[in-house]
C-alpha positions as CSV (number, residue, x, y, z in Angstrom):
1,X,98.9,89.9,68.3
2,X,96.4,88.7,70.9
3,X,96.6,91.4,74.1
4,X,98.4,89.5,77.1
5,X,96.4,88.2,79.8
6,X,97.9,89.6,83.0
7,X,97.1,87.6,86.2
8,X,98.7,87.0,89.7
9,X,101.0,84.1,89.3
10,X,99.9,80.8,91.1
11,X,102.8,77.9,92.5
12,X,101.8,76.2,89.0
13,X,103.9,78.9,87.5
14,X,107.5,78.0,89.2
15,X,108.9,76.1,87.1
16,X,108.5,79.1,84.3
17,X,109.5,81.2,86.9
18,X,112.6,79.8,87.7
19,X,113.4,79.8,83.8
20,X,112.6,83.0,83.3
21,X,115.2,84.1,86.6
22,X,117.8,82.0,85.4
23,X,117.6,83.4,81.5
24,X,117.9,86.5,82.5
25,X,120.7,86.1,85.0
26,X,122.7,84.8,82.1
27,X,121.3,87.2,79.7
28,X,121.9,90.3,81.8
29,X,125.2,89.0,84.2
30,X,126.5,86.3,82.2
31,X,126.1,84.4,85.2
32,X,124.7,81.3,85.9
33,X,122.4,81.1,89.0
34,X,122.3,77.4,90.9
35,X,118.9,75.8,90.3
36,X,118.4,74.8,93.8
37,X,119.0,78.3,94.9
38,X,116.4,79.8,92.4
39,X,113.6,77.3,92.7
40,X,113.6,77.4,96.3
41,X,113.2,81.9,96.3
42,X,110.5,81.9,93.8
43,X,108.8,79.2,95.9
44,X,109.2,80.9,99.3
45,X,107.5,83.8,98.0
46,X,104.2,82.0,97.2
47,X,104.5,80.6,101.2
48,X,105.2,84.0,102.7
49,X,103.0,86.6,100.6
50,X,104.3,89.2,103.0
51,X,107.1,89.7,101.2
52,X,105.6,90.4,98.0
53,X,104.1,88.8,94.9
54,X,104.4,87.6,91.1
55,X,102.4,88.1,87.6
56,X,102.3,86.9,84.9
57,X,101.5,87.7,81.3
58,X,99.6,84.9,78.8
59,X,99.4,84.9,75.3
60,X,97.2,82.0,74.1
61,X,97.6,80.2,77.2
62,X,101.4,80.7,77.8
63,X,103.4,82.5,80.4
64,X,105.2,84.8,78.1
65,X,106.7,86.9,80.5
66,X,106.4,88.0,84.2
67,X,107.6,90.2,87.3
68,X,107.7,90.0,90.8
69,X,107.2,92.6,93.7
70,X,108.8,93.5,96.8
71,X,107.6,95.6,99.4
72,X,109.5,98.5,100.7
73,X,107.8,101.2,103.6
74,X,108.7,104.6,103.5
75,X,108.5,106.3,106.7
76,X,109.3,109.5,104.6
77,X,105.9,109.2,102.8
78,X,103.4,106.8,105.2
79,X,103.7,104.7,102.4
80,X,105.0,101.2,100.5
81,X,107.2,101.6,97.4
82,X,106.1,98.6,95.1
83,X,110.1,97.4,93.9
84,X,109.8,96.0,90.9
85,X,112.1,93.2,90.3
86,X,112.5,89.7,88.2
87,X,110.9,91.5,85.2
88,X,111.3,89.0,82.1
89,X,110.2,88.8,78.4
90,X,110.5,85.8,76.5
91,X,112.9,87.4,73.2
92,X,110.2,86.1,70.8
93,X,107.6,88.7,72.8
94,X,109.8,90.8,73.6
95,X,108.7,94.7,71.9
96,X,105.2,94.1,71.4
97,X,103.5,95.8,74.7
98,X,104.1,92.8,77.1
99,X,106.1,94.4,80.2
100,X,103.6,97.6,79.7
101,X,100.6,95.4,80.4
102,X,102.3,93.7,83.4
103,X,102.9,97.4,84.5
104,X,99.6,98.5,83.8
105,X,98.5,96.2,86.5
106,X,100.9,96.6,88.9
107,X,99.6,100.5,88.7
108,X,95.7,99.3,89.0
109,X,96.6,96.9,91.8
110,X,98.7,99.6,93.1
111,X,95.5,102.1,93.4
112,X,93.3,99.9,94.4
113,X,95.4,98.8,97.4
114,X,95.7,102.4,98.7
115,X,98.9,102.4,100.7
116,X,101.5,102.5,97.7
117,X,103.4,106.0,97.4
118,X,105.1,104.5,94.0
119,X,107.3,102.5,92.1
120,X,111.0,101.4,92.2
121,X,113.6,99.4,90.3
122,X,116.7,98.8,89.5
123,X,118.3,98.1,85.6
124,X,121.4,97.0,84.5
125,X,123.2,100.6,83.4
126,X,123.9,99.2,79.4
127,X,120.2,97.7,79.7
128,X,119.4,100.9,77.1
129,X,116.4,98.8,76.0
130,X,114.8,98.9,79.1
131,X,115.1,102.0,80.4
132,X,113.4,103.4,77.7
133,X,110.9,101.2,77.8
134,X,110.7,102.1,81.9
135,X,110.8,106.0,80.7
136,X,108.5,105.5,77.9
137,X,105.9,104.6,80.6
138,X,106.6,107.4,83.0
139,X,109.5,106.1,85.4
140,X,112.4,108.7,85.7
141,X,115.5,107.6,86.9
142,X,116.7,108.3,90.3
143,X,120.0,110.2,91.9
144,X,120.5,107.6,94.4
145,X,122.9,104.4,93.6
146,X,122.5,101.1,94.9
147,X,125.2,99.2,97.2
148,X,125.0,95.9,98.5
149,X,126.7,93.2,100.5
150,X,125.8,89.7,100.6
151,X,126.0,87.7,103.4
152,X,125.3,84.1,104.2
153,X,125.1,83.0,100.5
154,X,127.2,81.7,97.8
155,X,129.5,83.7,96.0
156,X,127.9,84.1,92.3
């Protein structure tokens, strides 16, 4: 297999984007996000990069698979946790090293920037496939839990 080509995701990349969101909403939730809703939150990211951004993995030219990130501060630590969210495979890629490249590079970018105390995500509890892979490359899960509430949005 030719290695991935890992790069920062450019506003030519949305429409993949928005596939890859809505693929694995169904895959993951069995629920189907609105288009509309989708296209228009992976395009405000590339207007506000404050809020975080996207790569990408190529394999002969093709976005194969991707990830986006969120910034969190921790006042604890003087520092940002990186969140790592949106992570997709396409199936046909999926077990041949692609997330692990897109996470080698979040970790170089990560250094380089300085400021980032570490990592953070969240998985779907029977995603068994991907928390090894996430343990496999040093992640260790957490004793917190998540809780939400949505506001101002759709029920999905």
């Amino acid at each position: 297999m030719n290695e991935p080509r890992i790069r920062p995701a450019t506003e030519q990349d949305t429409a993949r984007l928005v596939a890859f969101n809505l693929a694995m909403a169904k895959e993951t939730e069995g629920i189907d996000l609105p288009i509309d809703t989708v296209s228009a939150g992976v395009a405000a990211l590339f207007k506000q990069p404050q809020y975080g951004f996207y790569l990408v993995a190529e394999i002969n030219g093709e976005v194969v698979g991707g990830l986006m990130i969120t910034y969190e501060w921790s006042d604890w630590r003087d520092g940002l946790f990186w969140w790592i969210q949106s992570v997709y495979v396409a199936p046909a890629q999926r077990g041949k090293g692609i997330y692990k490249a897109l996470y080698a590079e979040v970790k170089r970018r990560a250094v380089k920037q300085g400021d980032v105390c570490g990592f953070r995500l969240y998985v779907e509890r029977e995603n068994q496939r991907a928390q090894q892979t996430y343990q496999s490359l040093g992640m260790t899960e957490t004793h917190y839990r998540v809780f939400e509430e949505l506001i101002n949005r759709p029920s999905q």
